[in-house]
C-alpha positions in Angstrom: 66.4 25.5 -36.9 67.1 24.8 -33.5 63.9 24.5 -31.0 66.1 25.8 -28.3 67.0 28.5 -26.1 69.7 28.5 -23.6 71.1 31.1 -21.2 73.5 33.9 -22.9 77.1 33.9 -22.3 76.5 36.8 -21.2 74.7 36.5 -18.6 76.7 34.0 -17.7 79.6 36.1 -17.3 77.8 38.7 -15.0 76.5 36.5 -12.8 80.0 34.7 -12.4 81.3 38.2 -12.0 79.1 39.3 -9.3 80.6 35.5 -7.6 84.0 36.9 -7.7 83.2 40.4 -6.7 81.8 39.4 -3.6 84.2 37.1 -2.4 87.2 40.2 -3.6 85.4 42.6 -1.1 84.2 39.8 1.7 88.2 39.6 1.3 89.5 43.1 2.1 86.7 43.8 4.5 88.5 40.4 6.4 92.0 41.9 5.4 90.9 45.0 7.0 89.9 43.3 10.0 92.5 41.0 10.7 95.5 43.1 9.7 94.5 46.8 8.0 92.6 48.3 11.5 95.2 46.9 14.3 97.9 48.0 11.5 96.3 51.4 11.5 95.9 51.6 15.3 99.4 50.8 16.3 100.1 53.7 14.0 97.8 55.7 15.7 99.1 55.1 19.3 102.8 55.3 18.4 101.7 58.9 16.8 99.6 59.4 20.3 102.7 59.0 22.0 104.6 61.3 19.9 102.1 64.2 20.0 101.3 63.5 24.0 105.4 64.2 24.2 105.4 67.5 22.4 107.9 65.2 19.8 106.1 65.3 16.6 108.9 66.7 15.2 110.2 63.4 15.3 107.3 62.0 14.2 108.7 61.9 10.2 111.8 60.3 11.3 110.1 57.2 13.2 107.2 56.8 10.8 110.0 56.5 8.2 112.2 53.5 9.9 108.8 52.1 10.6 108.1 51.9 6.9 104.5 53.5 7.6 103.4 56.6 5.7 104.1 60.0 7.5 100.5 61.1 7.4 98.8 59.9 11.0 95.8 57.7 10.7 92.6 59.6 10.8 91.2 57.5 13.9 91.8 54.7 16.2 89.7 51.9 15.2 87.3 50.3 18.7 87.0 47.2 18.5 83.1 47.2 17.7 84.8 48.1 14.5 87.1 45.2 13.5 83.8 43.3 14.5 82.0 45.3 11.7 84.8 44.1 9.5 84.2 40.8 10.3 80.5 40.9 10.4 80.8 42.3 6.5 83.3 39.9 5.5 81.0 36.9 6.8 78.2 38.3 5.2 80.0 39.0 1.8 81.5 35.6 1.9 77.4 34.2 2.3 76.3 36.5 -0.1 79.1 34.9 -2.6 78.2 31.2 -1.8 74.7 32.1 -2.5 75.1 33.5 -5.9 77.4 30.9 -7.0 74.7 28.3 -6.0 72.5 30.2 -8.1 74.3 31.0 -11.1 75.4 27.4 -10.9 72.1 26.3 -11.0 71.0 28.8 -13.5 73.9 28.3 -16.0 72.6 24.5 -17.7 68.6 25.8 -18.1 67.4 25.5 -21.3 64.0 26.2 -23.0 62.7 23.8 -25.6 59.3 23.8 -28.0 57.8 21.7 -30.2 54.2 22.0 -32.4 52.5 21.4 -29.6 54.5 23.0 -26.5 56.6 25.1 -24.6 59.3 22.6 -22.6 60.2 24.7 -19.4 63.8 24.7 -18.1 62.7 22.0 -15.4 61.7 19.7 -17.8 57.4 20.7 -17.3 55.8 20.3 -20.8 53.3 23.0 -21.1 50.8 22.3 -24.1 50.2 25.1 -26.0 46.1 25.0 -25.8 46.6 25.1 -22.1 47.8 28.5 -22.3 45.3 31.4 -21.2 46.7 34.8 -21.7 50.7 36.6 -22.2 51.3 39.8 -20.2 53.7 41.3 -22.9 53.8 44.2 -20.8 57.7 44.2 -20.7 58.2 42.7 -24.0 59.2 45.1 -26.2 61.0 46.8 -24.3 62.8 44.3 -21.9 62.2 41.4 -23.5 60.1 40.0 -20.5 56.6 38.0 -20.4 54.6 36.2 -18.0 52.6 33.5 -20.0 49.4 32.1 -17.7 48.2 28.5 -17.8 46.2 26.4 -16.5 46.3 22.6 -16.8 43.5 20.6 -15.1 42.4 23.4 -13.3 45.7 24.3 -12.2 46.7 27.7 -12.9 50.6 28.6 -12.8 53.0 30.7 -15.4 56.2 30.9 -16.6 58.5 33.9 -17.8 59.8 34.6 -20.6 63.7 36.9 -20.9 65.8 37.6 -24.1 68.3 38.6 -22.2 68.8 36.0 -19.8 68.1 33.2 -23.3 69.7 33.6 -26.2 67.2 36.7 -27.8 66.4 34.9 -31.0 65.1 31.6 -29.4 63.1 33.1 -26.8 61.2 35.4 -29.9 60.7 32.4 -31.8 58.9 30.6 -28.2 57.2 33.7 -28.0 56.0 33.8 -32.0 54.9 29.8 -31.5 52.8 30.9 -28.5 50.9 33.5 -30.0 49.8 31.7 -33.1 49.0 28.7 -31.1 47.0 30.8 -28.9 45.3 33.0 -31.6 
């Protein structure tokens, strides 16, 4: 029997996911930016033009040789708007660096136990004895606990998640805890 308990492929691939996804949208908010609005707005002059000169008639025709679709835009795009673009694209692109430093620095944790303690993914050795109470609020049906300790006076705690560990480790830590403790 292993004594350990390491993050879920799963969750692995959903955090990894939400990397990607991020940086996909930071990408077409900049695509929409840099080439999608003025695209757009040039469209939405040249039809301007057409309509300000009674010629939409020939609208079809132009649009056509053009190679842009006959339907006019639906507005012209200010340029406080390209700057939202930008604005969401930077903070998309941030938001994607972010989780990627996380999940990266989420994806080698591993909890470990022995008789005598829990081993917490930063390498802390919590003795068993110094344990003081479990919230298993959130246990049954999340798979989430808080266990309290206190060592030398120090209080702190650690969480317990089944789905972010492999389930069957993490009920096993949780099954040494509470017969230690009882």
């Amino acid at each position: 029997m292993s004594n350990e308990a390491r993050i879920t492929s799963i969750w692995k691939k959903q955090k990894g996911f939400l990397v990607l996804f991020f940086a996909v949208i930071g990408l077409w908010f900049l695509f929409d930016a840099r080439t999608g609005f003025p695209q757009s707005n040039q469209r939405w002059l040249a039809y301007e033009k057409f309509k300000n000169e009674e010629h939409l008639s020939e609208w079809p025709v132009f649009s056509k040789e053009k190679g842009w679709n006959e339907t006019p835009p639906h507005k012209f795009y200010k340029r406080e708007d390209i700057v939202a673009q930008y604005l969401v694209s930077f903070f998309l692109f941030i938001a994607s660096i972010g989780t990627f430093f996380y999940w990266r620095s989420q994806i080698k944790r591993i909890y470990r136990w022995d008789a005598d303690a829990v081993i917490l993914p930063n390498g802390r050795r919590i003795p068993f004895s110094s344990i003081t109470k479990i919230n298993r609020k959130q246990w049954v049906s999340k798979g989430l606990a808080t266990v309290y300790f206190s060592i030398d006076g120090h209080p702190g705690k650690f969480g317990l998640d089944d789905y972010k560990f492999e389930r069957d480790p993490m009920h096993q830590i949780m099954a040494a805890i509470e017969a230690a403790i009882s």
